[in-house]
LOGUZA-185565 format. One line per field, with one value per residue (C-alpha): residue in one letter; x, y, z. Coordinates in nm, 4 decimals, padded with zeros to 6 digits. Layout:
REM residues N
type = (a, ...) .
u = (X, ...) .
v = (Y, ...) .
w = (Z, ...) .
***
This chain:
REM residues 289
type = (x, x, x, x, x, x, x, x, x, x, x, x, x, x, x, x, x, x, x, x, x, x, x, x, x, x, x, x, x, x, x, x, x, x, x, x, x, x, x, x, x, x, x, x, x, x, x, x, x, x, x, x, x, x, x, x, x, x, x, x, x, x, x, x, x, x, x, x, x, x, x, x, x, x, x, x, x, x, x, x, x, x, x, x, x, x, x, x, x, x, x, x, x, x, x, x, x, x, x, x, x, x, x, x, x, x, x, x, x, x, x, x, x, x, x, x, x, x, x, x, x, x, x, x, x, x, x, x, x, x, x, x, x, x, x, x, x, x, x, x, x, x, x, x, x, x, x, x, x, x, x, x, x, x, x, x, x, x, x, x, x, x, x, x, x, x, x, x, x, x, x, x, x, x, x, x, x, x, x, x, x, x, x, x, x, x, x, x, x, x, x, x, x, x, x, x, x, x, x, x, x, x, x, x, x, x, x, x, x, x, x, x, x, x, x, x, x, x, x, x, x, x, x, x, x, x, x, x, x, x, x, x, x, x, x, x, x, x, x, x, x, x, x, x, x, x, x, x, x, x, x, x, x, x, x, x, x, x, x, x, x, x, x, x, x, x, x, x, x, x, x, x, x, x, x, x, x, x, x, x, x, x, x, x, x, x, x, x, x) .
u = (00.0000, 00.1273, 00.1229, -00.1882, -00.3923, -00.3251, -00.4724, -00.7635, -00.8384, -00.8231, -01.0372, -01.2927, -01.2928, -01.1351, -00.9382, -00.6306, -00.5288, -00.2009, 00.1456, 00.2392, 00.6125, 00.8173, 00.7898, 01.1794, 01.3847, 01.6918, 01.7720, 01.9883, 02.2476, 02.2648, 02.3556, 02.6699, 02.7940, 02.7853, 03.0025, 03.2387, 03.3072, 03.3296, 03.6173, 03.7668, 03.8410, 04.0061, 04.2966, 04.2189, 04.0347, 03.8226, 03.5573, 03.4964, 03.4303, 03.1802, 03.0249, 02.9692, 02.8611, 02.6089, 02.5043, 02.4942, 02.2450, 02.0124, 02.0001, 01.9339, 01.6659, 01.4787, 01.5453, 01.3585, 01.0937, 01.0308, 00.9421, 00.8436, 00.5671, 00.4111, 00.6618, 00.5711, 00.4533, 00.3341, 00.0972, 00.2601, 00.0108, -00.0176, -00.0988, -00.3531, -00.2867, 00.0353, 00.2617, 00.3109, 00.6189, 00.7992, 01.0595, 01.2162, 01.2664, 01.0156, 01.0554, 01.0916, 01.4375, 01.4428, 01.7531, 01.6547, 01.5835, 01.2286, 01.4221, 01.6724, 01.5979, 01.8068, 01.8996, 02.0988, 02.4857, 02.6032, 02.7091, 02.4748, 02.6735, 03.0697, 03.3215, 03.4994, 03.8828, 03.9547, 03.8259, 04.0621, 04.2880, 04.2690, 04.1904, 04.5074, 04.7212, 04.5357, 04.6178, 05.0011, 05.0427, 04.8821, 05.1506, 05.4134, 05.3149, 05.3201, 05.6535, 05.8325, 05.7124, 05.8203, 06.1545, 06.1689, 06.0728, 06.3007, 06.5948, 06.5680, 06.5639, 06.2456, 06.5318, 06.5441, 06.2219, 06.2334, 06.5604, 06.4194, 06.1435, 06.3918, 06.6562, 06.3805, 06.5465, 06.8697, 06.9519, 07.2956, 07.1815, 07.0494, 07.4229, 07.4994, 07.4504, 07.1944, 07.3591, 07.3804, 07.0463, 06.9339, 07.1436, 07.0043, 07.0605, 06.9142, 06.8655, 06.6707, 06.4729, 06.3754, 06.3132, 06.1210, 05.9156, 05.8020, 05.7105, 05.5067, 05.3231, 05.2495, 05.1778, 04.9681, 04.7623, 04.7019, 04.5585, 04.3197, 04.1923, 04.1874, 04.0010, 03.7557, 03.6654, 03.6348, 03.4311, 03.1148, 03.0818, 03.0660, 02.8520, 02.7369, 03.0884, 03.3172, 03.5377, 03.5959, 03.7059, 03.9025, 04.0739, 04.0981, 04.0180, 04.2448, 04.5272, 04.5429, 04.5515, 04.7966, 04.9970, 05.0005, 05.0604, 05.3765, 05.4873, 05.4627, 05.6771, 05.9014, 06.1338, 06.2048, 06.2095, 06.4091, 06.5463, 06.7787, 06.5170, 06.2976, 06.5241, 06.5667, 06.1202, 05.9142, 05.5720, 05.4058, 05.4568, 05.4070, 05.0639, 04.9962, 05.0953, 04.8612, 04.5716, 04.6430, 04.6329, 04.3245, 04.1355, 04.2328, 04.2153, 03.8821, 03.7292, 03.8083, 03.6577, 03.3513, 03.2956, 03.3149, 03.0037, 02.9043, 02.8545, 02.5950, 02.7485, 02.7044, 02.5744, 02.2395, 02.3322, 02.4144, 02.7403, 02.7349, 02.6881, 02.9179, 03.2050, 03.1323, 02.9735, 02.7818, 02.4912, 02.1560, 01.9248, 02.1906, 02.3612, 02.2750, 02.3352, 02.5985, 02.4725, 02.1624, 02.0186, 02.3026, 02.1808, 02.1455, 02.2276) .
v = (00.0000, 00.3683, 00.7077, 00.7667, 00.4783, 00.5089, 00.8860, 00.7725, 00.5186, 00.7684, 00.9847, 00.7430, 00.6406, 00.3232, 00.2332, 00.0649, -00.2635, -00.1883, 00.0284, 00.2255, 00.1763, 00.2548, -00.0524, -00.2734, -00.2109, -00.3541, -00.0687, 00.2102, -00.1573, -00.1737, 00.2148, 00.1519, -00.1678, 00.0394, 00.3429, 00.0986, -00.0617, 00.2619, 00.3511, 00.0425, 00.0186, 00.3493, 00.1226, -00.2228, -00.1694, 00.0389, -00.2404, -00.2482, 00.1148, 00.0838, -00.1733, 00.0076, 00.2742, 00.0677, -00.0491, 00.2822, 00.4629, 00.1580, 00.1606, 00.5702, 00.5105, 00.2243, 00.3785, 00.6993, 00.4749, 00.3601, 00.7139, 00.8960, 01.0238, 00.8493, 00.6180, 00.3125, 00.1857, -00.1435, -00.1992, -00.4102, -00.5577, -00.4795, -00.7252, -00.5905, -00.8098, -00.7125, -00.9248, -01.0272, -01.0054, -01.3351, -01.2803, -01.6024, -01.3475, -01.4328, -01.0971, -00.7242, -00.6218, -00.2440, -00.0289, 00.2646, 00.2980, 00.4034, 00.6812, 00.8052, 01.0947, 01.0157, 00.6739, 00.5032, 00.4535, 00.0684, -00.0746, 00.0501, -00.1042, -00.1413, -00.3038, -00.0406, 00.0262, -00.1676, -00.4993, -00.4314, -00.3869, -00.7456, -00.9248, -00.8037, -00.8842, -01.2474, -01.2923, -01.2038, -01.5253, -01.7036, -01.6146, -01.6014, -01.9578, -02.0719, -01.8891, -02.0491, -02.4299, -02.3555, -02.2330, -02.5795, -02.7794, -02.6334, -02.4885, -02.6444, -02.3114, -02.0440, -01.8210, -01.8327, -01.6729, -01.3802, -01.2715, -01.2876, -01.0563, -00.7902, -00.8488, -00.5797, -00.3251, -00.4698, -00.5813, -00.6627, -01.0133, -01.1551, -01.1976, -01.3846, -01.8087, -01.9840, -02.1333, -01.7499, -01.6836, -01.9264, -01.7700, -01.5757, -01.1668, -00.9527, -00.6215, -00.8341, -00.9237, -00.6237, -00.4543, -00.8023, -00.7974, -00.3905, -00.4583, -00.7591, -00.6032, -00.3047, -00.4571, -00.6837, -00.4270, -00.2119, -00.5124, -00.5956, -00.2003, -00.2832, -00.6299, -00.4302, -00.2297, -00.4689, -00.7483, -00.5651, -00.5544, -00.8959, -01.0276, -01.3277, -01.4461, -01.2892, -01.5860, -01.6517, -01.2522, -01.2327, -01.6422, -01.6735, -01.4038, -01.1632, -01.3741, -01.4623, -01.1036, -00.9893, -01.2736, -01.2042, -00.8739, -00.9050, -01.2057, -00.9711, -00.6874, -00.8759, -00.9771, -00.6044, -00.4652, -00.7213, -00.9741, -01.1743, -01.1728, -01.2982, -01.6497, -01.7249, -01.6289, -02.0232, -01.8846, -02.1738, -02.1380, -01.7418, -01.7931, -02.0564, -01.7721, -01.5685, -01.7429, -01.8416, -01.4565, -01.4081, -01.7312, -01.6268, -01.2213, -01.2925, -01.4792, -01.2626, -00.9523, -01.0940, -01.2145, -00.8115, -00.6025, -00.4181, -00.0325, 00.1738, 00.4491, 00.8245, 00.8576, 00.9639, 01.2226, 01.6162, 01.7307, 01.9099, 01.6372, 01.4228, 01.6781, 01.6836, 02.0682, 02.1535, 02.2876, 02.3358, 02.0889, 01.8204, 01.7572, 01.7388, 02.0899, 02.1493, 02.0449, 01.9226, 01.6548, 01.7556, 01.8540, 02.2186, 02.1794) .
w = (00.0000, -00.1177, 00.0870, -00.2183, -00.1309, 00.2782, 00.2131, 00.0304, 00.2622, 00.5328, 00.3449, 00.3647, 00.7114, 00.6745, 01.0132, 00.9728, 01.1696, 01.1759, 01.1074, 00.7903, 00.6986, 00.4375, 00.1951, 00.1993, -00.1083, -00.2182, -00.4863, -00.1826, -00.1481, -00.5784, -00.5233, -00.3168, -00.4938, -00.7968, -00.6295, -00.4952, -00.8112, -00.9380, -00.6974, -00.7128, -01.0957, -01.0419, -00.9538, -01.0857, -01.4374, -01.6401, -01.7107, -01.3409, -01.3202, -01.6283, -01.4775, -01.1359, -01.3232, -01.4620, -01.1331, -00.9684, -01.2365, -01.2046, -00.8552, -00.8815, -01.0773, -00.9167, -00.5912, -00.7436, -00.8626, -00.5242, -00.3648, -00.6518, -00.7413, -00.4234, -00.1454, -00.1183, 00.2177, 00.3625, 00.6157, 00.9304, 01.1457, 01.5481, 01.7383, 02.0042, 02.3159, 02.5204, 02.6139, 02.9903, 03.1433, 03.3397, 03.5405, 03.7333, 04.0589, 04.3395, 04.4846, 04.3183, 04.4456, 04.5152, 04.3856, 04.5731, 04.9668, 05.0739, 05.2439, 04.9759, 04.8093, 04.4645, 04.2942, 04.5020, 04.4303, 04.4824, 04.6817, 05.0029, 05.2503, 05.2417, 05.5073, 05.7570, 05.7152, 06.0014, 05.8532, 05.5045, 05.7872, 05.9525, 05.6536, 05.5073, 05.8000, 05.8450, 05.4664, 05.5261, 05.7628, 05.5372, 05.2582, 05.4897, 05.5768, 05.1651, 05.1281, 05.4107, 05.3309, 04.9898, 05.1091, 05.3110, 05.0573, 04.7884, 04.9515, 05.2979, 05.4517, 05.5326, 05.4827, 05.1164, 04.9987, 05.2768, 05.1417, 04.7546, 04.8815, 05.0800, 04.7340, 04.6074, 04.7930, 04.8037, 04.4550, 04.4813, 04.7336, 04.4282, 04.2530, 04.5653, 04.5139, 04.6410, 04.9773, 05.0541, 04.9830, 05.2846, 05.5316, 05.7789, 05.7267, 05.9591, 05.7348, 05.3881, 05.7519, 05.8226, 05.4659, 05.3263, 05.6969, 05.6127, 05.2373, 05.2786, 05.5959, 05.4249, 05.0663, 05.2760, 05.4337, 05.1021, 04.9391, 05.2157, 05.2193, 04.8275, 04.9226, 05.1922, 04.8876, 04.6251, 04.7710, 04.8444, 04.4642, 04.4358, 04.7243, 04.6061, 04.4988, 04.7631, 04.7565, 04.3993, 04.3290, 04.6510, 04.6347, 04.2841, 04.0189, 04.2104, 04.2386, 03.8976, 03.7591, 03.9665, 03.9264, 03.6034, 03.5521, 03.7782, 03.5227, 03.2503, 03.4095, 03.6167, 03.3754, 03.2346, 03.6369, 03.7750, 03.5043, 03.7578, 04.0324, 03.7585, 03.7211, 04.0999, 04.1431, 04.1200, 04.0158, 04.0877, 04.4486, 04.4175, 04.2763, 04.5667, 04.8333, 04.6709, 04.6547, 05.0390, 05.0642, 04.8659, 05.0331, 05.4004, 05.3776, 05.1705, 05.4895, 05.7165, 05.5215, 05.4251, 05.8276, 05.9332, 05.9864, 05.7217, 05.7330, 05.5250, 05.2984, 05.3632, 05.0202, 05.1580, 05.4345, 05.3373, 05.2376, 05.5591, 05.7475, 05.5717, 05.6007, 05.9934, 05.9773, 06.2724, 06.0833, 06.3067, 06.2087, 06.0946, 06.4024, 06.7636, 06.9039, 07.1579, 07.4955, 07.4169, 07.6420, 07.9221, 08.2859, 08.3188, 08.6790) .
***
């Protein structure tokens, strides 16, 4: 059916049962395959640009045909009954409080510092615990794999041969001891942070998807940062110490309390301004006597 005959129709008081669209055509595809050849035998051959010539003024013209003097349209039927809408849920789950005022920014509730905190220290025995059996069990000495951590700062341990490397020195001690503890506690405030995004999963992000990555990623710069460190390191037993960090430190997060965000309180309040009607007023509630 044409724009014409849809007038008419109208004209008459004929309802329609359904949508008026622009009838399909194939002729605006002929158009381009025409230019294209056209281009192309610019650097191929001439016959090729005759021919997409060819195509190109017969697409023109049957695409003209198509909306001129009147487009063609077809009628698509509607289908009057609406569709109803399953959903395997057995509850509605509601993004936004009852109390929140705007759309609420995920997660609601998060862990507190302080369980990042012991979730990264917890996860520190645990890799210190990997890292000295492997030592044992490879070296016979849990000597061995603290002085390849404290080599970071102290590069020049690492030229030293193996039987060296499991001796006891007090200052690769000291140095590995403060990195580990403090890489330790970053990645538990970065595990604290992380996990309420994956509630449902805690385990699997925090034992085994962020092992992996960072594992990884330290495989893939390791041997430009520290080439020679980068022979003595057994990967195998790194990525065990980190999943025994990730398993352990993921545990202990997920068994903290969890605290609701701020997200929902005035700036003022948030930023700890004493602004009269946000916070309790000086002496309020006290004895006067």
């Amino acid at each position: 059916m044409d724009a014409h005959e849809h007038d008419l129709k109208q004209a008459e008081g004929v309802e329609s049962s359904g949508v008026h669209l622009p009838a399909p055509t194939a002729w605006p595809i002929l158009l381009a395959l025409g230019l294209t050849l056209v281009i192309a035998g610019l650097v191929t051959s001439a016959s090729v640009s005759l021919l997409g010539a060819v195509l190109a003024v017969a697409g023109c013209v049957g695409w003209f045909l198509e909306v001129l003097p009147h487009e063609k349209r077809e009628e698509i039927p509607v289908l009057g009954e609406a569709e109803t809408v399953v959903t395997t849920r057995r509850r509605v789950t509601r993004m936004i409080l009852p109390e929140a005022p705007h759309r609420a920014r995920l997660p609601i509730e998060i862990y507190p510092v302080s369980a990042g905190v012991k979730g990264g220290l917890a996860g520190s025995v645990a890799m210190a615990v990997t890292a000295s059996l492997y030592g044992l069990l490879s070296h016979g000495s849990i000597w061995y794999p603290i002085n390849l951590l404290g080599a970071i700062v102290y590069a020049q341990a690492l030229q030293v041969s193996t039987a060296q490397m499991a001796a006891f020195h007090i200052e690769l001690l000291l140095v590995a001891t403060a990195i580990h503890l403090t890489t330790s506690v970053l990645v538990g405030l970065l595990y604290g942070a992380m996990l309420p995004m994956l509630p449902r999963r805690p385990i699997l992000l925090g034992g085994l998807i962020a092992p992996l990555m960072w594992t990884g990623l330290l495989h893939s710069i390791l041997g430009i940062v520290a080439p020679v460190m980068n022979q003595r390191i057994d990967w195998r037993w790194f990525l065990a110490s980190q999943i025994a960090f990730g398993i352990i430190a993921g545990l202990v997060v997920v068994r903290q309390q969890r605290v609701r965000t701020w997200q929902y309180l005035p700036l003022a309040a948030r930023a700890g301004v004493e602004a009269p009607g946000l916070m309790d007023e000086k002496g309020e509630g006290d004895d006067p006597a």
